[in-house]
MARMI-965771 format. One record per residue (C-alpha): residue in three letters; y, x, z. Coordinates in steps of 0.2 Angstrom, whole numbers, plus 5000, padded with zeros to 4 digits. Layout:
% MARMI-965771
ALAYXZ
...
END
This chain:
% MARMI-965771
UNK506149185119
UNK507049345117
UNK507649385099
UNK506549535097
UNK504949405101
UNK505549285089
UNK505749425078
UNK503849505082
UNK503349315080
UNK504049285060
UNK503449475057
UNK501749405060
UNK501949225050
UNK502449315036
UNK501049455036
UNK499749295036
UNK500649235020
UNK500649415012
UNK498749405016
UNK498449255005
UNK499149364990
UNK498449524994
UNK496949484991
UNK497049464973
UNK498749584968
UNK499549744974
UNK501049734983
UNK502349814971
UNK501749634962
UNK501749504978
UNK503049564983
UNK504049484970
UNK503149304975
UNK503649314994
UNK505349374993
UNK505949264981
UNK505249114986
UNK505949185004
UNK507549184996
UNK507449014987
UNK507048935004
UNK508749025011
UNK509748954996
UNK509148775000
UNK509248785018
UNK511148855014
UNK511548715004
UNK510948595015
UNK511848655029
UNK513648695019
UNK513548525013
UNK513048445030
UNK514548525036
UNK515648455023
UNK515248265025
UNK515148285043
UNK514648105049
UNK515148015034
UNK513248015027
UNK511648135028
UNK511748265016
UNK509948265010
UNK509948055010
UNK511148054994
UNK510348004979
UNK510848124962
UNK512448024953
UNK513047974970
UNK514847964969
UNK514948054987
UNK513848184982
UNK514648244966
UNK516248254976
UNK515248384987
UNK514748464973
UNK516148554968
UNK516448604986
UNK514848694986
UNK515048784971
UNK516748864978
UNK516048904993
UNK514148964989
UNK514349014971
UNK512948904965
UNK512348744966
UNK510348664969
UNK510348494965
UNK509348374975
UNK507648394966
UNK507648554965
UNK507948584985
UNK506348704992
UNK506448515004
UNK505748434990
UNK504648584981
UNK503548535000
UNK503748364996
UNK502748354978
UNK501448454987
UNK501148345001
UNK501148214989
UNK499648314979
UNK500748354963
UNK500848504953
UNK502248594957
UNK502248764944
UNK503448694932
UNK504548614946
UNK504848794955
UNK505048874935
UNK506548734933
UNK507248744949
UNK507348944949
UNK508148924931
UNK509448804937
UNK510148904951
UNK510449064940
UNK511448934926
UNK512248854940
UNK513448994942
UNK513549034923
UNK515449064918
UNK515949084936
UNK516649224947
UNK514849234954
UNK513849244939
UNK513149414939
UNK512749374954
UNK511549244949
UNK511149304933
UNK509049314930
UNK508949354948
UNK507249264951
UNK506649344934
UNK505149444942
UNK504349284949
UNK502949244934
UNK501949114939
UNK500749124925
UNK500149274929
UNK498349274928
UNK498249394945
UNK498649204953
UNK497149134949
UNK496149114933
UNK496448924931
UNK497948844932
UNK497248724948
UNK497048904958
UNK498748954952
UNK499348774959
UNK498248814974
UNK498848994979
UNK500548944976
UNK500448774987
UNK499748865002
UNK501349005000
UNK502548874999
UNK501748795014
UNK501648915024
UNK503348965022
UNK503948795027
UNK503248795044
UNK504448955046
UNK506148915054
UNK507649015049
UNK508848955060
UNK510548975049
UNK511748985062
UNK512849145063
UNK511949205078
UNK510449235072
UNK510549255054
UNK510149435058
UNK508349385063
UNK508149315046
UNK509049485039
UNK507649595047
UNK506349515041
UNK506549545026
UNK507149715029
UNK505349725037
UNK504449645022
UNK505349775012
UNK504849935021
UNK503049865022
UNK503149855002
UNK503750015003
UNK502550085015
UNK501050015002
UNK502050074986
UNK501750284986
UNK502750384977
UNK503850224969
UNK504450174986
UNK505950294982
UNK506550184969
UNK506950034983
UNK506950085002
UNK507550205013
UNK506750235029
UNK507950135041
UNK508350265055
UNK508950385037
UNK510050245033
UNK510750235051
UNK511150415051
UNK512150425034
UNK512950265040
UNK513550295057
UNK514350495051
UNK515150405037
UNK515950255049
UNK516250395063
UNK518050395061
UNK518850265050
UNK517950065054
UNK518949965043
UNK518550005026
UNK519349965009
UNK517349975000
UNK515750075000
UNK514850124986
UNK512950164983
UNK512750224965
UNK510850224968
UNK510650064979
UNK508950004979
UNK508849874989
UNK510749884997
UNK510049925013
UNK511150055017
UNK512549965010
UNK512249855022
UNK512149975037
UNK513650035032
UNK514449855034
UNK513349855051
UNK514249985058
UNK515949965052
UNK517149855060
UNK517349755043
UNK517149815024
UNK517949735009
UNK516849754996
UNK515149844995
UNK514849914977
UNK513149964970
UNK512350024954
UNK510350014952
UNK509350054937
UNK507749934939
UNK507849744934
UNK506649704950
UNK507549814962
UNK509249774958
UNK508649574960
UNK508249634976
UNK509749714981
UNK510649534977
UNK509349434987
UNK509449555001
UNK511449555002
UNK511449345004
UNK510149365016
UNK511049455026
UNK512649335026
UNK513749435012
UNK514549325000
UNK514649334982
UNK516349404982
UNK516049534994
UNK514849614983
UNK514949704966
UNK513049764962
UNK512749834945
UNK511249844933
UNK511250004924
UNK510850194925
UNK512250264937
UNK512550434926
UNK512450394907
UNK513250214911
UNK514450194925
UNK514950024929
UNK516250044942
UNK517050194934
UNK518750154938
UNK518750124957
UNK518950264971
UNK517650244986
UNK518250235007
UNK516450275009
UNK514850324997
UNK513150335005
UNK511750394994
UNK509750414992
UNK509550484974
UNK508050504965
UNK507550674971
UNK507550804955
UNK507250674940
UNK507450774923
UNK508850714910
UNK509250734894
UNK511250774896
UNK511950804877
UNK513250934877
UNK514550794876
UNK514450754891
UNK515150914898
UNK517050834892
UNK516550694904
UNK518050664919
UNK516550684932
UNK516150834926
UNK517450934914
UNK517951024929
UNK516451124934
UNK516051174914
UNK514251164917
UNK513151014918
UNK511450994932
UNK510151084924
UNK508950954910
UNK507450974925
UNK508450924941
UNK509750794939
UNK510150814960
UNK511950874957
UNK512450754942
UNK512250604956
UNK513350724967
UNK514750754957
UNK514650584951
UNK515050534970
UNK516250664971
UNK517250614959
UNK517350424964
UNK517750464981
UNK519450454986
UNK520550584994
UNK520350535012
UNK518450475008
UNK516850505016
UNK515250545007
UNK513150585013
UNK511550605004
UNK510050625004
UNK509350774994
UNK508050884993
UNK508251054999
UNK508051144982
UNK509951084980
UNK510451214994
UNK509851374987
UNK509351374968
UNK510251464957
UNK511051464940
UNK512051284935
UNK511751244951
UNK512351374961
UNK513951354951
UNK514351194953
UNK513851214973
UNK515051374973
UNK516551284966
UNK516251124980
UNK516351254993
UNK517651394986
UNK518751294976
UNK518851114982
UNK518151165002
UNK517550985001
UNK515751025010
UNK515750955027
UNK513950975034
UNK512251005030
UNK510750935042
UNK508850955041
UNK507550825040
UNK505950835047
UNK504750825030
UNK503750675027
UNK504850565032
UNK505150465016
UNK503750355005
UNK502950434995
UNK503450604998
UNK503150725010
UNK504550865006
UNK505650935015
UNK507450855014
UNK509250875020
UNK510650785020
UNK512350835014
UNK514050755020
UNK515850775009
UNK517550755014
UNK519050775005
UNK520150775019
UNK519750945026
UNK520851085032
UNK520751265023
UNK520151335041
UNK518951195042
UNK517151255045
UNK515351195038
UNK514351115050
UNK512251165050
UNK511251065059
UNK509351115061
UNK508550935066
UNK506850955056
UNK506050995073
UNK506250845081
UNK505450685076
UNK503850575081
UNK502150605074
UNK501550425069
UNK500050405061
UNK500450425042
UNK502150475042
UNK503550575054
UNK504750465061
UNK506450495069
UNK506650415084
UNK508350325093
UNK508750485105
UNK508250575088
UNK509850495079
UNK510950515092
UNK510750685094
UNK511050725073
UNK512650595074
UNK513350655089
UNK513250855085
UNK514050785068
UNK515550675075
UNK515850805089
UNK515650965079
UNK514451025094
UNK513751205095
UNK511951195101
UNK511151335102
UNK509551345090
UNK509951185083
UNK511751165078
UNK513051305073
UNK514851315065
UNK515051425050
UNK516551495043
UNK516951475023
UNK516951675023
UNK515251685028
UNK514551565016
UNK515351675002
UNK514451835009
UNK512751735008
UNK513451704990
UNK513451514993
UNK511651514997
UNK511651355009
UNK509751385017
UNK509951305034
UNK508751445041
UNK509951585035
UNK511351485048
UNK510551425063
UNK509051535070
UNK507851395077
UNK506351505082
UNK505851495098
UNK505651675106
UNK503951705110
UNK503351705127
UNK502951895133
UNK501351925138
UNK500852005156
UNK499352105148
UNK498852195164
UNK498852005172
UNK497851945160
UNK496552075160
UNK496252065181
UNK496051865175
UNK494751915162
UNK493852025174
UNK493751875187
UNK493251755175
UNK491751885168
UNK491351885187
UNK491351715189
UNK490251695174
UNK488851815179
UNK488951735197
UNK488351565192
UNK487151635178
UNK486251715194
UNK486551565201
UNK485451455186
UNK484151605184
UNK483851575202
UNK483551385202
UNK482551375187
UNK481451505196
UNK481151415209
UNK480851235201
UNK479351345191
UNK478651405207
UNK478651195216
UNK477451165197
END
């Protein structure tokens, strides 16, 4: 079986346990139920397997007994290597164990989640670990109205997941990666216009991802400062040859849980993340570091409530104006702008009011462009390409590298996606085409054009892609003496065959 159809093949297994679910809760709440129960059976199927390792053929890793001397020697191994520990009883092994046995097994799941998060408690990993299956409430009434449905619903979940296989091994971790990748987009696809606060669309991801890999593949760090779920975090680490440390900030409790999940799932250990709970602007938590690499989806124009104060702020002291109290899109911008380092790479996704409105705006956008001459490029979505919105969007890439003489790059991709049934979607050649006019600086005519600093300044730093790159097609011109001779024949024809039809009814009335 090709890895695509085993792929095809868990997509459907998990749909089937989705269903169970759905039928009694919406997917911003199931959600919550799946993927961390996903993620549970990943952390025991780890341990197991770690440990295994460890003891090679001295004894069978899930045969030790708690308080074995053997076992407690492994433990400590575990710990180093994993960042937490799952004692015996607490394995997702055993959780289908109690269940094939016809026990309750609520309370054992409530223990088990609890231990893992305290297992890492005063350790290097423990803001890692720390409340991170907090979203699962299994008393929730939306369960079942008894506690024997709640037992029920969750049995058949756990069940079900237990005839999946995830196959550990390094070659096909990535199997198990996309799943959940998939489960997360189809949360996403349900979720309307919250789907921005956790997912974005993967072929965006793959664009930001592969400009800001383009020339440098061995990175020092990435940063995210609205993360999500760290998916493109973790197309950054996808395309780059290797990363040291992926850094993120995200505001939500449940979504920052799943950035956490989502990293272990996709083979990242605990040290080669840093992802932080908080709101990215009025509370920066990785304030002092400097970024290879930032990569960014923001929350498109959320009002703020900036005091004055913050105008003496490092990241923004230099401009002497804040983002405007309705639109917060450039406080995310020069946010990134000032973690980025001197040779760094930064792209984001905004909306396109960010290119041409006026007033704070327009001077914070003029002095990126006249004084600094960090903007690198500026390309054109198609609209309705993200959840729960279907407004036009752009995205903006930074360098601080450039040359004085450098130009801005404007590329007019809008045009060109695939219509799919509730949404526009970019397809593969679609990609290409965006990444490869960006790495190769290419000149296409009604799509992608070169413009001098000068010129930005005589359209007074008005960034409107349409006042750059002239994508109209020309119109076809019209033969209007051809047309009319075809007209003429037609009319002809017409009156030809209408003789024709008075004729043979005529004559059928006659035969009566």
């Amino acid at each position: 079986m090709s890895s695509q159809e085993q792929k095809n093949e868990l997509f459907q297994k998990l749909n089937a346990i989705c269903d169970v679910l759905r039928k009694t809760m919406d997917s911003s709440e199931y959600r919550n139920y799946i993927l961390g129960f996903i993620f549970y059976k990943f952390l025991s199927e780890k341990m197991v397997k770690q440990g295994q390792e460890i003891l090679g053929k001295e004894a069978i890793y899930l045969d030790l007994k708690e308080g074995d001397q053997l076992l407690r020697d492994v433990e400590k191994d575990l710990e180093d290597e994993l960042g937490y520990y799952i004692p015996h009883k607490y394995l997702f092994q055993n959780w289908v164990k109690k269940i094939q046995n016809g026990e309750k097994i609520i309370s054992l799941i409530e223990d088990s989640v609890k231990t893992v998060e305290n297992s890492a408690a005063g350790t290097k990993s423990e803001d890692d670990f720390k409340d991170l299956f907090s979203d699962i409430d299994l008393t929730s009434s939306k369960l079942g109205n008894s506690e024997t449905e709640k037992e029920k619903v969750i049995a058949h979940v756990i069940n079900k997941l237990n005839d999946i296989e995830f196959e550990l091994d390094d070659s096909k971790i990535d199997i198990l990666g996309d799943a959940y990748e998939y489960l997360i987009a189809t949360f996403a696809s349900d979720a309307g216009k919250k789907a921005g606060e956790f997912y974005t669309p993967q072929e965006v991801s793959k664009i930001l991802a592969k400009i800001v890999t383009s020339k440098k593949k061995k990175l020092k760090n990435a940063y995210d400062p609205t993360c999500g779920s760290g998916s493109l975090l973790l197309q950054v680490s996808k395309m780059a040859d290797s990363v040291g440390v992926l850094y993120g900030q995200e505001m939500k409790q449940s979504t920052f849980n799943l950035a956490r999940m989502n990293m272990f799932l996709r083979g990242k250990k605990y040290h080669e993340f840093n992802i932080a709970n908080e709101d990215t602007i009025m509370k920066p938590q990785h304030f002092d570091e400097k970024f290879d690499v930032i990569v960014a989806n923001p929350p498109f124009s959320l009002p703020w409530d900036a005091p004055e104060a913050m105008l003496m702020d490092p990241r923004f002291v230099d401009f002497g104006v804040l983002a405007p109290k309705s639109k917060m899109d450039f406080a995310f911008i020069q946010h990134m702008l000032f973690q980025l380092s001197d040779k760094g790479i930064m792209a984001t996704v905004v909306p396109h009011g960010v290119l041409f409105r006026g007033a704070s705006e327009g001077k914070i956008r003029k002095m990126i462009i006249e004084k600094w001459n960090w903007l690198d490029a500026v390309i054109g979505l198609p609209a309705n390409i993200f959840f729960g919105t279907s407004i036009p969007t752009c995205i903006m890439v930074f360098r601080k590298d450039r040359k004085p003489s450098d130009k801005v790059l404007f590329i007019e991709a809008s045009r060109e996606f695939e219509k799919k049934k509730n949404q526009n979607q970019l397809s593969s050649l679609n990609i290409d085409k965006i990444v490869d006019s960006y790495i190769d600086k290419a000149e296409i005519d009604k799509y992608s054009k070169l413009i001098s600093l000068k010129e930005i300044e005589e359209n007074e730093y008005n960034l409107n892609i349409t006042r750059y790159v002239d994508a109209f097609e020309d119109e076809e011109i019209i033969d209007i003496i051809s047309v009319n001779k075809e007209l003429k024949e037609t009319n002809a024809e017409i009156e030809k065959l209408e003789n024709e039809i008075e004729l043979m009814i005529s004559e059928l009335v006659d035969v009566k």
